[in-house]
Every structure is written in C-alpha cells, then in structure tokens.
C-alpha positions as CSV (number, residue, x, y, z in Angstrom):
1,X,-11.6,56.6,-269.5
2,X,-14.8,58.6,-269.9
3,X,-16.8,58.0,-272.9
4,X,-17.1,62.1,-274.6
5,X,-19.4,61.0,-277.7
6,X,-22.0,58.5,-278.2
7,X,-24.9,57.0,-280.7
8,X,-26.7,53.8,-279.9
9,X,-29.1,51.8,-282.6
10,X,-28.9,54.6,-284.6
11,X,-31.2,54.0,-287.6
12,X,-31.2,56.2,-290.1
13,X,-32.1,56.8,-293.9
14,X,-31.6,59.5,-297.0
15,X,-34.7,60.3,-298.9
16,X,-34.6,58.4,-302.2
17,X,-32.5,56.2,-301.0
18,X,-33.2,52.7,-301.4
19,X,-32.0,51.2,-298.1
20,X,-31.0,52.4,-294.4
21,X,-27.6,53.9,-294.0
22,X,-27.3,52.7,-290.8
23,X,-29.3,50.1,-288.9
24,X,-28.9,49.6,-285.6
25,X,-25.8,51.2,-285.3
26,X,-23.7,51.5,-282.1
27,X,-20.5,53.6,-281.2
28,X,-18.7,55.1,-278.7
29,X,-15.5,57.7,-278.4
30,X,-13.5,58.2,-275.6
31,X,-12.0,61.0,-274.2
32,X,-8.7,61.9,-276.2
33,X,-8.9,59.1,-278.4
34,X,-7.7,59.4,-282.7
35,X,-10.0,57.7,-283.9
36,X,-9.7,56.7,-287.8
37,X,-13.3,56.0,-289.9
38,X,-12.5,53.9,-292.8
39,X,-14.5,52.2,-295.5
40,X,-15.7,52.5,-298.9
41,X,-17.0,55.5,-300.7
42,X,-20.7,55.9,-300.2
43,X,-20.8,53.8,-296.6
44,X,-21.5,56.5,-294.5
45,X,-18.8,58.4,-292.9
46,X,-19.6,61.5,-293.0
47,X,-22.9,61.2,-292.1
48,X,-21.9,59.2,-289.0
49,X,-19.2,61.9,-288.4
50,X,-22.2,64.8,-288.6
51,X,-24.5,63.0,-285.9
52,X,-21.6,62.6,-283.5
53,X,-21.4,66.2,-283.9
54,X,-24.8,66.8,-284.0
55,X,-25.1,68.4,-286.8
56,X,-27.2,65.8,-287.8
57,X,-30.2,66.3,-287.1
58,X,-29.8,69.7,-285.5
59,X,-28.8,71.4,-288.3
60,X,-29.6,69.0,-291.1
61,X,-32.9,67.2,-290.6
62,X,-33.2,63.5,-292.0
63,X,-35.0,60.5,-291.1
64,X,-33.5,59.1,-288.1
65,X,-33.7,57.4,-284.7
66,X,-31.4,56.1,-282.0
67,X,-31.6,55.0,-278.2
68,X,-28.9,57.5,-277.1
69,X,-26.9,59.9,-279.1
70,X,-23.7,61.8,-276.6
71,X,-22.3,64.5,-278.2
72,X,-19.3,66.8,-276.7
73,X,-19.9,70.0,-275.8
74,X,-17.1,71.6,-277.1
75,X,-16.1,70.7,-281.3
76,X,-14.9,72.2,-283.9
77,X,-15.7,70.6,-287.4
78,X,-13.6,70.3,-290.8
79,X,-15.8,69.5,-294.4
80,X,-14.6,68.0,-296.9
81,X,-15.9,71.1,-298.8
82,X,-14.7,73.8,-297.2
83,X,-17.0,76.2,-298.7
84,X,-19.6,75.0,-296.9
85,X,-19.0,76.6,-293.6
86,X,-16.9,79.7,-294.1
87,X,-19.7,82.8,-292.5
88,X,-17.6,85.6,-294.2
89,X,-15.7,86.7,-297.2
90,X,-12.7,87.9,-296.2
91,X,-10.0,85.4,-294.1
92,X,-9.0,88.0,-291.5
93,X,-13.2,88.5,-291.0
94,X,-13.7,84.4,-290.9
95,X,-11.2,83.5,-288.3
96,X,-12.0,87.5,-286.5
97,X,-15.7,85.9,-286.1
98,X,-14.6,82.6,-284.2
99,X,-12.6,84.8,-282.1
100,X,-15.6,87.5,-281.1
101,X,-17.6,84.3,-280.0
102,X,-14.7,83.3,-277.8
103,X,-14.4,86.3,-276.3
104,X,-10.5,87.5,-277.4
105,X,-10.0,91.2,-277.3
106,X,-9.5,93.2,-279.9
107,X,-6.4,94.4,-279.3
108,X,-5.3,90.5,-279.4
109,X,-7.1,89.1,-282.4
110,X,-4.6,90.7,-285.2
111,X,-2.1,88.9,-283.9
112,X,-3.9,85.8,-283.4
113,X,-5.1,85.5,-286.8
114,X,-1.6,86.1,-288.0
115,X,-0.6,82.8,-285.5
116,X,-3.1,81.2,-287.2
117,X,-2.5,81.7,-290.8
118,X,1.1,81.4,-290.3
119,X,0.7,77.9,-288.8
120,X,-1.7,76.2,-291.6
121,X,0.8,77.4,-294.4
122,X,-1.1,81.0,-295.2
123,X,1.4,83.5,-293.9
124,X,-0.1,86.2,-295.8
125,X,1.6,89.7,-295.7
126,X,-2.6,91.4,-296.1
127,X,-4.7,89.5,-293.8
128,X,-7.4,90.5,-295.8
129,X,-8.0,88.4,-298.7
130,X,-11.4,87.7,-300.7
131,X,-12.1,83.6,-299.5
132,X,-13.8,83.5,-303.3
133,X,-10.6,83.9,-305.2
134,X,-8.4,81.4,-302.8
135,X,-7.5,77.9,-304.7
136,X,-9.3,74.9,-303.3
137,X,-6.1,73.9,-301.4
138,X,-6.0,77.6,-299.8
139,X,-9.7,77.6,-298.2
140,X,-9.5,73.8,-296.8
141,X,-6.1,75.4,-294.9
142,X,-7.8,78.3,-293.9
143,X,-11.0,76.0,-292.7
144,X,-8.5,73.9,-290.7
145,X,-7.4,77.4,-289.0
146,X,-10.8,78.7,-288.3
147,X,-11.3,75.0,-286.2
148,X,-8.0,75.1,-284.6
149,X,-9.1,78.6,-283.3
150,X,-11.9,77.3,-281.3
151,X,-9.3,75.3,-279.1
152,X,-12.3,72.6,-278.8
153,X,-12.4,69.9,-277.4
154,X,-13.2,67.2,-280.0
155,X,-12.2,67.6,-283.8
156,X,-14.1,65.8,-286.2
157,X,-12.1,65.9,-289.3
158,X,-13.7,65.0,-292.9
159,X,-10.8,64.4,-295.3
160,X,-9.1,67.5,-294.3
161,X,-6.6,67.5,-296.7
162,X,-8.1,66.1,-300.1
163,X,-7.4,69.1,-301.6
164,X,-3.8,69.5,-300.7
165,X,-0.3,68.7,-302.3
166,X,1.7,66.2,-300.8
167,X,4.3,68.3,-299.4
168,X,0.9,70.6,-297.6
169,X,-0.8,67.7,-296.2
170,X,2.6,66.1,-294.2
171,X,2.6,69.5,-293.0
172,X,-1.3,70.2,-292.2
173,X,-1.1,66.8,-290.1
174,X,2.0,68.0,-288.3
175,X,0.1,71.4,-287.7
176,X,-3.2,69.4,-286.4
177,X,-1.4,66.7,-284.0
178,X,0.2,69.2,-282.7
179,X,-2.6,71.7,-282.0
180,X,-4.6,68.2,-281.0
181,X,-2.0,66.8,-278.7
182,X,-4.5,66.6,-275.7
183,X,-8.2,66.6,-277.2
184,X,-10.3,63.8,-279.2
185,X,-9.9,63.5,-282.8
186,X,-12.3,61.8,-285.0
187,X,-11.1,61.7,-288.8
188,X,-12.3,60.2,-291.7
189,X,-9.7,60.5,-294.5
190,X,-8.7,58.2,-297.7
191,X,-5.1,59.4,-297.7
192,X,-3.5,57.0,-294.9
193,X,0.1,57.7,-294.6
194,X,0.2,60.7,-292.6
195,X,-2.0,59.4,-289.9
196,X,-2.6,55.4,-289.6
197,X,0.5,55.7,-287.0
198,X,-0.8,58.4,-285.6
199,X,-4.5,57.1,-284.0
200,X,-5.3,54.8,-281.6
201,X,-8.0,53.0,-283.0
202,X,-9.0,52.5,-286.9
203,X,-13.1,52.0,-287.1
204,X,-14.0,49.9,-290.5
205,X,-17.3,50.5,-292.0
206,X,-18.8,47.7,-294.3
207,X,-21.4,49.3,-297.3
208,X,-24.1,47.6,-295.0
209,X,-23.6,50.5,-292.3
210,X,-22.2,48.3,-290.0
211,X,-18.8,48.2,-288.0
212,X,-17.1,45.4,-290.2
213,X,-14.1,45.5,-287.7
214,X,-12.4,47.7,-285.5
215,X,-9.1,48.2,-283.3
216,X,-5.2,49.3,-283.0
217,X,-4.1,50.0,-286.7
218,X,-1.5,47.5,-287.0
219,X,-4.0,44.9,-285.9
220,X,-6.5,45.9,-288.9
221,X,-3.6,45.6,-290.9
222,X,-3.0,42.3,-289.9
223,X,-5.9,40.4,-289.9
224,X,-8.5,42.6,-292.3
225,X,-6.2,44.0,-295.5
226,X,-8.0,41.3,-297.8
227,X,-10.9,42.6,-296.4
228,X,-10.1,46.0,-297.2
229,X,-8.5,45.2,-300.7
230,X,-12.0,43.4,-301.6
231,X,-14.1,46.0,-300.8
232,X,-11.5,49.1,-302.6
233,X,-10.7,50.5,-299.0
234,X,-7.2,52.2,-298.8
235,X,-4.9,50.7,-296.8
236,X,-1.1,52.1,-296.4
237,X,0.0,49.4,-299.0
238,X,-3.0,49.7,-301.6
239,X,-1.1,51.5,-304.8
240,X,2.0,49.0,-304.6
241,X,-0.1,46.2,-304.6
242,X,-2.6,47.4,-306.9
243,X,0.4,48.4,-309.2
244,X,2.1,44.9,-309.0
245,X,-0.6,43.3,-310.6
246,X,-0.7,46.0,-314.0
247,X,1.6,45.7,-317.0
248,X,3.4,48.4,-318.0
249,X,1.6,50.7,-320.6
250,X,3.6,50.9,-323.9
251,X,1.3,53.4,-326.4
252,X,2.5,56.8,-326.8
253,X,0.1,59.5,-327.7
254,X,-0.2,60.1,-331.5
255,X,1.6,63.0,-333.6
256,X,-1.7,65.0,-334.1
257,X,-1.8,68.3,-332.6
258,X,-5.4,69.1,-330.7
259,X,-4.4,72.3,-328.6
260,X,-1.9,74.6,-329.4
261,X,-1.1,77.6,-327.1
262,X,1.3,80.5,-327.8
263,X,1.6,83.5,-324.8
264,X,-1.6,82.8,-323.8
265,X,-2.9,84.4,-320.7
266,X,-5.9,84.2,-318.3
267,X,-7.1,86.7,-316.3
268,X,-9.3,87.9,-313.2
269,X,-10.6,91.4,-313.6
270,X,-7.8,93.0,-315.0
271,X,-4.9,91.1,-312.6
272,X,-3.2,88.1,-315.0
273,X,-3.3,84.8,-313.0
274,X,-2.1,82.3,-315.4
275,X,0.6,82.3,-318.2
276,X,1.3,79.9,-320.9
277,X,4.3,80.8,-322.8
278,X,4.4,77.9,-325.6
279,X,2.7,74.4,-325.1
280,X,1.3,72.0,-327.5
281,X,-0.9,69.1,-326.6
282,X,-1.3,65.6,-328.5
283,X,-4.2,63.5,-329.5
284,X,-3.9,60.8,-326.7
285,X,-2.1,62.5,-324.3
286,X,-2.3,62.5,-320.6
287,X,-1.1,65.4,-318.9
288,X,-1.1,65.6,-315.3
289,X,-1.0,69.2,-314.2
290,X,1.1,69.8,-310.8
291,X,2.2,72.2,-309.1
292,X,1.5,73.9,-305.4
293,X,-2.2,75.3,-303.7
294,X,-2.3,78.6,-305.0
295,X,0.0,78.3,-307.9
296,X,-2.7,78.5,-310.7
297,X,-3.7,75.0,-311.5
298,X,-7.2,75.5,-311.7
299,X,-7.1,78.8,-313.3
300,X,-5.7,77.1,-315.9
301,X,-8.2,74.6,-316.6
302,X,-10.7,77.3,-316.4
303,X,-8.8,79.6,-318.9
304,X,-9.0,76.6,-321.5
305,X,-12.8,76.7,-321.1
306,X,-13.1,80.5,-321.6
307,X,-14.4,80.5,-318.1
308,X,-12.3,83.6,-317.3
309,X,-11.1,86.2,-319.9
310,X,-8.0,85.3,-322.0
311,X,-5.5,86.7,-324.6
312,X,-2.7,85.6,-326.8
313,X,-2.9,82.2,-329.0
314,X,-5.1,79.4,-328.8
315,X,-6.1,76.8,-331.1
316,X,-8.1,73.7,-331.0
317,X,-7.6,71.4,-334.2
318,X,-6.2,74.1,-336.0
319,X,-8.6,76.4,-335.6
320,X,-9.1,79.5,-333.1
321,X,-11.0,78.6,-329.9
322,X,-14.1,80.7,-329.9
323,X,-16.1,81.2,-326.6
324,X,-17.2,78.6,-324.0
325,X,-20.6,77.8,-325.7
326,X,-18.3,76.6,-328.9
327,X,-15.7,75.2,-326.9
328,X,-17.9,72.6,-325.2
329,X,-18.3,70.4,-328.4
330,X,-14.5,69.7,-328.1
331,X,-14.0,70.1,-324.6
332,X,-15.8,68.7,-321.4
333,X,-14.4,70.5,-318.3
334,X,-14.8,68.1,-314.7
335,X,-14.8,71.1,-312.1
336,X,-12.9,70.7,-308.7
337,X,-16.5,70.9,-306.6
338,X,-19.1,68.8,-308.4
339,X,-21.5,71.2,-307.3
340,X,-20.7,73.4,-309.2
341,X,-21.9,71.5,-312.4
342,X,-25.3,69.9,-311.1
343,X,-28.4,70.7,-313.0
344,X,-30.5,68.0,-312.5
345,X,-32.8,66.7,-309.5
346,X,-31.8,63.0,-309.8
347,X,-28.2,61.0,-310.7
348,X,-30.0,59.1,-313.7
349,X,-30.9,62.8,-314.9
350,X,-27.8,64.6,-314.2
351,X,-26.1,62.1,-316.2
352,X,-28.1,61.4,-319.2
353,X,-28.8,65.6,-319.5
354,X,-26.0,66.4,-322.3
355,X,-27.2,63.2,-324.3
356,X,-30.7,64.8,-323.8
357,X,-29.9,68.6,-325.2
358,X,-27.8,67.1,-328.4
359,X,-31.3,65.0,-329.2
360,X,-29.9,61.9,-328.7
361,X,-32.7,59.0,-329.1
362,X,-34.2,58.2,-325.7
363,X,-33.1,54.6,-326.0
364,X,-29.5,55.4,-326.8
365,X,-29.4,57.9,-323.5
366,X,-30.6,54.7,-321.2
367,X,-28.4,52.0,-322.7
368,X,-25.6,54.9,-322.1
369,X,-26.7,56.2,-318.6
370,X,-27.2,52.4,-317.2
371,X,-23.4,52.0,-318.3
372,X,-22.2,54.8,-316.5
373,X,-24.4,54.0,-313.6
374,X,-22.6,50.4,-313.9
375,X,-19.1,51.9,-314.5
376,X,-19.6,54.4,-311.6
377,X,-20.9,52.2,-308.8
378,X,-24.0,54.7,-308.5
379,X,-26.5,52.5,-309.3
380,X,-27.6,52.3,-305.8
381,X,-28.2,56.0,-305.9
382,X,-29.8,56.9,-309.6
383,X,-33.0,58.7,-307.8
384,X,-31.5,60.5,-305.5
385,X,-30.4,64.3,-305.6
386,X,-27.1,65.1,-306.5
387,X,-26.8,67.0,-303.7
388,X,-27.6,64.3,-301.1
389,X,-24.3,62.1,-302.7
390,X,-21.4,61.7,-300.1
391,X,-18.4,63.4,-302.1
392,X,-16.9,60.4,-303.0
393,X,-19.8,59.9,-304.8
394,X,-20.7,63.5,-306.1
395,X,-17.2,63.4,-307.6
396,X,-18.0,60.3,-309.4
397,X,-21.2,61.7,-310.9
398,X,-19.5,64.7,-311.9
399,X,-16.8,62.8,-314.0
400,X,-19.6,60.9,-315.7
401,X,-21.7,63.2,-316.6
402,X,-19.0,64.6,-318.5
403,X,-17.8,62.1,-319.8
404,X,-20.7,59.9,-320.7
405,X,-20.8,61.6,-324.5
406,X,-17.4,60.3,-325.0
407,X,-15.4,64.0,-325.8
408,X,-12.3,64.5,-327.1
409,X,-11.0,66.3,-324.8
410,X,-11.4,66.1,-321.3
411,X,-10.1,68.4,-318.3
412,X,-10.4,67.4,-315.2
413,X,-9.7,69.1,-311.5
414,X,-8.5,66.7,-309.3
415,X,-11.2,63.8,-310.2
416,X,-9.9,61.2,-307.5
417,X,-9.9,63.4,-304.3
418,X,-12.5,61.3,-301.6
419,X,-12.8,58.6,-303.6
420,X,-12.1,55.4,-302.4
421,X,-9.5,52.7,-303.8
422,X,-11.8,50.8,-305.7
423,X,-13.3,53.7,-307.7
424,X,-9.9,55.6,-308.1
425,X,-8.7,52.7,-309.5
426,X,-11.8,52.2,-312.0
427,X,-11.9,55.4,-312.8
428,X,-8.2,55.4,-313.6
429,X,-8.4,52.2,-315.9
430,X,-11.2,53.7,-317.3
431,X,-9.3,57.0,-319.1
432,X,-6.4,55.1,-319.7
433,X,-8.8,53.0,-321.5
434,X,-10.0,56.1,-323.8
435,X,-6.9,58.0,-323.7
436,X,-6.0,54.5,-326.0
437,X,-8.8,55.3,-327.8
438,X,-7.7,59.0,-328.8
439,X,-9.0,61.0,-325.9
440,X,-6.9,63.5,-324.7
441,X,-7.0,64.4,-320.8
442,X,-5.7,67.3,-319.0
443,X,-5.7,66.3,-315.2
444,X,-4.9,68.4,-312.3
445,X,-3.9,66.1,-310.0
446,X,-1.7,65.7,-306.3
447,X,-1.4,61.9,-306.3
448,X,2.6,60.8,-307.2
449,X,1.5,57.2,-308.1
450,X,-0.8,58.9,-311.2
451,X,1.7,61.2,-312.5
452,X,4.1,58.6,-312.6
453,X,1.5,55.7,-314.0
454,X,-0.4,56.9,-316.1
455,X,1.2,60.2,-317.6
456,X,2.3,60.9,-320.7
457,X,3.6,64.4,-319.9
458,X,3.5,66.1,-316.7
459,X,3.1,70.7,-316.5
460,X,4.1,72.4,-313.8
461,X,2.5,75.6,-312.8
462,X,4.5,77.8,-310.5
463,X,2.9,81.7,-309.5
464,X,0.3,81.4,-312.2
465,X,2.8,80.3,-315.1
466,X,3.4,76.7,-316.8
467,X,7.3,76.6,-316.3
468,X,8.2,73.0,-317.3
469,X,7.1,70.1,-318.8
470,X,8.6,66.8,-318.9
471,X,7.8,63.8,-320.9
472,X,7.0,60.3,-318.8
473,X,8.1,57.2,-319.0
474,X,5.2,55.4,-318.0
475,X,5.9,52.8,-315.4
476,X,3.5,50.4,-313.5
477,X,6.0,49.2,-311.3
478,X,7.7,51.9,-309.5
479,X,5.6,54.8,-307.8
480,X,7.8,56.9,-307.1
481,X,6.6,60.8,-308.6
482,X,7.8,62.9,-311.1
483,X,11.2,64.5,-309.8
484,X,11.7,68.0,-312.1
485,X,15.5,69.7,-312.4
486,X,16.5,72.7,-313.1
C-alpha cells in the first residue's frame, strides 16, 4: 500500500508559545486509509492536519522544520470554522467557483450545485442565498459540499460537524463515507460515535506532541481508555462513565423572575427571524436551547442582547431592557465563534479586559485572571494571541472572559463544541457550580447528555419561534435526551 502523505521529525513551534508543538515528530498515511487524530484540546491536531495538507507552511508561515513532509496532490479541506474558507457570498457562487476550477460546463453546474446542496441537507428551492445570514450549522454543511465537489483525493476533516444537531451529523457522516468510499480520509473530531467504527486506524496524540499510541480502534479501546480518561480524551464510553461517578443534582432554580418576554420579536432588516410568544426565566435556571441548524437558535440569543432590532415585551428584573450598552451589566453573551469577541493581543489580556474597563484594582484582576487561567487550562498559553489558540482552546477563552466578572446572566452559543472531555466536563461543573449560586444560563446547545444533566428547562426553537418548553428532571444517571410530544 503506497504511502500518499508524509512528515518526518517535524519540529515545529507557535510564537509566544512556551514550548514546541511537535518535536521530532513522525507520520505516515496510506492510500485510502480513515484515519482518526485523537487527543486533548490544545495538543495539536489541527496544526498536524494543516501541514499534511500543506497549508502549513505554504499558506500559513510558522516556525518549522522536518526531514521530509509528502503531501497529496489532490485534497480537499474542512475547518472547523467554516468561515474561514468560503471565497464568495452567495452558496450557488461558492460551490459555482470550485466547479470553474474543475472545468464543469456551464450548462452542467446548475444542476450540480443542486446535487450538492441536496446531499449535505441544504436542498434549497433559490440556490442563491447570502453565506452571512446562514446559522453556523448551515455554512459547515455547505463547507462540507464545496470539499465533496472537488472529488479529491484525500479529505482532511477538522471536526466537521461541531456545529451540527445530532440528527444532521449521523447524516453528514452517512453523506461523507459515502462520497469517501474510495479516497483517504484524515479526521480529527471529538464527537466519536459516528465514526470510531468507521476508520481503520485511531492516531492518539499525548499534550507533549507525540504519538502516545496508535492502531485499529477497538484495540485503543482496549488497552489505552484509562489513558484516554486521564488525559479528558473522548472515548465512545466517556459521558456514561463520567456520569456514573456524579450524584444527582436536587436544587431547583429559585421563584425570582430575571427575564420576562411577552410577543417579543427579532428581526433582520425588515424580515422577522425569531418569535417569542410568552416565556419567563428564573433566577438559577438552566435553559438549554434546542432545536434544528437554521431554526433560529442563535438569533435568539442575539435578540436578548439587542444585537439585532426587536419589538414587543422584554423585561430584565422588572424593568425594560434598554439597548445593548445597558444590557451588558446584566447580561454576558458567549458568541458561537470566539472570534468574534476578541479585543485583546494576549489570553491574560483578553481575559482580564472587562475587570480592566469597570476599574477594578489591578491586584483584584490578577488574582481573578490567574483563576481563570487555572480553571481554563490556558495557563500554558496566557501570552499568546487569541487568534493563534486551537478552537478548543479559543472557545475556552471566550467563556471566560465572559464570565470571569461573575454576571448574572449568562448566554451562551454552544460553549462545548471542540472541546475535549476534560474541559467540557470542567466547564460543565463549573456553571452548575454558579447556576447554584444564582446565575442564570441560557445555553444553546446540541449535546443530549447536557440537556438531560444539567437542565432545568429545555426551549425549543422551530422556523424562528420558541414552540415548547418543558421542565427537566435532572438526572445524572441516565443520558438519554429530552424527548418533546405533542
């Protein structure tokens, strides 16, 4: 079997990074393998992912060497943000420009990019549709098309369905083996039940940029799960283990109402995107918002920040919620791409900046950024730009930062996507922890073992309206989702 990509004693290092993120480091792929890249948030996978493509360093320059780096001639390439390499605003123009450079007709192309479309679960009836205002689920499907219409011969796949529902990802995998039948695969991914069955080999990283152990998946099972459960990597068993160890939580939010909404509406331009008929919200409540890509999840959160325009009622502690500059004192809003909330140049900065602006004394921002740094495994990281985070750990900054001034309320858009089982978990025990307190948490959220754990009411948003909400019996013991009835 011929080897199609390569790196040997690849050294390499971030700026501002205190070690090497790889030492040394040797791996091969062969032709038509799946190959699975595990380990913990932080360890390196997409960066090892983005050399074998060659990416790195031909498009993004860092400090590296290696003896011998292979790469295939032929690749097509899935982020983990998939903003980051749509060319063109429109979908029909995004997957129309792969096309040109493969050379398919015109008279073809419509119908292709309705193939296309149709089989990553975006049948739309107008091709034509503005990538900005697509939910987060909607562009990582449409990224997934735009790959699959290069017909390449390797796919390197980073987390390519973090931002999807459950029911979306089973079928995204279906769509990809499929379409990836005959070619080489390379996936990093947290979410394992969809495809540790379905690869050949599973590749462990170790946080020291080594391989800590690799082969057939049932044999890493076997002989490396403590391994794995030591150092927070997911494994298919991970929540029901983790969950067998927790008692069952017994507080129940307090009687004090903090947001009140009455046919409250949010709205893009002039077009109405999400609807709120009536729905109150408790001191200490954790509400997991659900509901499918596209249905208006986000949209919501961003309506209760006055990000977008609104109408109708809307009260926080009794009084009218005035506009986003006001609403911050209450409220601290976690977006679903970290990015978009950087300000700072460096982690210790990013997270000690809304201490900083309320005058907070210098030495009550360091005790308070060194805990978060603590809490948030970043200490490794404090001098480096934001921007130069894996996700895993952009998405950890992001959460606190905003949380580091201990707010009320919190929102949060999907806060666990790409991180890794250690961290979820933290970061889990850690709200539950000041949701006991009297924080209140809105959290958009696909993950059936949350909703069901650590929930104390669960909205569902259907076409850009709440439509139900059910109270939860929290339950440590038994992951198995929220079922709603008509």
């Amino acid at each position: 079997m011929s080897t199609i990509c390569k790196v040997e004693n690849l050294r390499l290092k971030y700026p501002g990074n205190e070690g090497l993120v790889f030492k040394d480091f040797t791996l091969s792929i062969n032709q038509g393998e799946k190959v699975l890249l595990i380990g913990p948030s932080g360890c390196g996978k997409s960066t090892l992912l983005q050399v074998m493509a060659g990416i790195i360093p031909q498009s993004y320059e860092i400090p590296m060497k290696a003896e011998t780096i292979q790469t295939p001639e032929s690749w097509g390439y899935i982020f983990q943000d998939p903003d980051s390499q749509f060319c063109m605003p429109y979908a029909d123009e995004e997957l129309a420009f792969v096309l040109e450079n493969l050379n398919v007709q015109p008279e073809a192309m419509q119908q292709r990019i309705h193939e296309l479309l149709k089989s990553v679960g975006l049948p739309f009836d107008d091709i034509h549709q503005e990538i900005n205002g697509m939910s987060g689920g909607m562009k990582q499907r449409l990224a997934i098309a735009s790959a699959l219409a290069l017909d390449p011969e390797v796919l390197f796949l980073d987390e390519p369905t973090a931002m999807l529902d459950q029911e979306g990802t089973e079928d995204i995998w279906k769509t990809i083996l499929n379409a990836a039948a005959d070619k080489t695969m390379v996936i990093v991914e947290h979410r394992l039940e969809h495809v540790w069955d379905l690869v050949d080999r599973v590749i462990m990283l170790g946080n020291d940029g080594t391989v800590a152990a690799e082969g057939p998946p049932a044999s890493i099972l076997r002989h490396h799960k403590e391994t794995m459960r030591e150092q927070g990597i997911w494994y298919p068993e991970a929540w029901s283990d983790y969950l067998s160890g927790k008692k069952k939580q017994t507080n129940s939010p307090e009687t004090i109402e903090v947001i009140s909404l009455n046919e409250f509406r949010g709205f893009y331009g002039k077009e109405e995107r999400i609807s709120v008929p009536h729905a109150l919200v408790m001191k200490g409540d954790w509400i997991s918002v659900i509901g499918k890509n596209g249905a208006g999840k986000s949209t919501l959160l961003h309506s209760l920040m006055k990000l977008i325009p609104t109408k109708g009622k809307y009260t926080i502690n009794g009084k009218a919620a005035g506009k986003t500059d006001d609403l911050t004192h209450a409220i601290t809003f976690v977006f679903q791409n970290p990015e978009h909330q950087f300000v700072s140049h460096t982690v210790y900065d990013e997270i000690g900046y809304t201490l900083r602006i309320r005058g907070e004394a210098e030495e009550d921002v360091k005790e308070r950024v060194e805990e978060m740094l603590d809490m948030f495994h970043l200490n490794g990281c404090r001098s480096q730009h934001p921007y130069q985070l894996s996700m895993g750990q952009k998405r950890r900054l992001s959460v606190a930062a905003a949380i580091v001034s201990q707010p009320d309320i919190v929102l949060l858009d999907e806060p666990t996507f790409g991180q890794d089982a250690k961290n979820t978990f933290a970061i889990l025990e850690m709200m539950e922890h000041w949701r006991k307190q009297g924080t209140t948490i809105l959290m958009i959220t696909h993950e059936p073992e949350i909703i069901e754990n650590y929930s104390t009411r669960v909205w569902k948003i259907e076409n850009g309206e709440l439509v139900k909400e059910k109270d939860v019996q929290l339950n440590l013991t038994d992951p198995s989702g929220v079922k709603f009835h008509a």
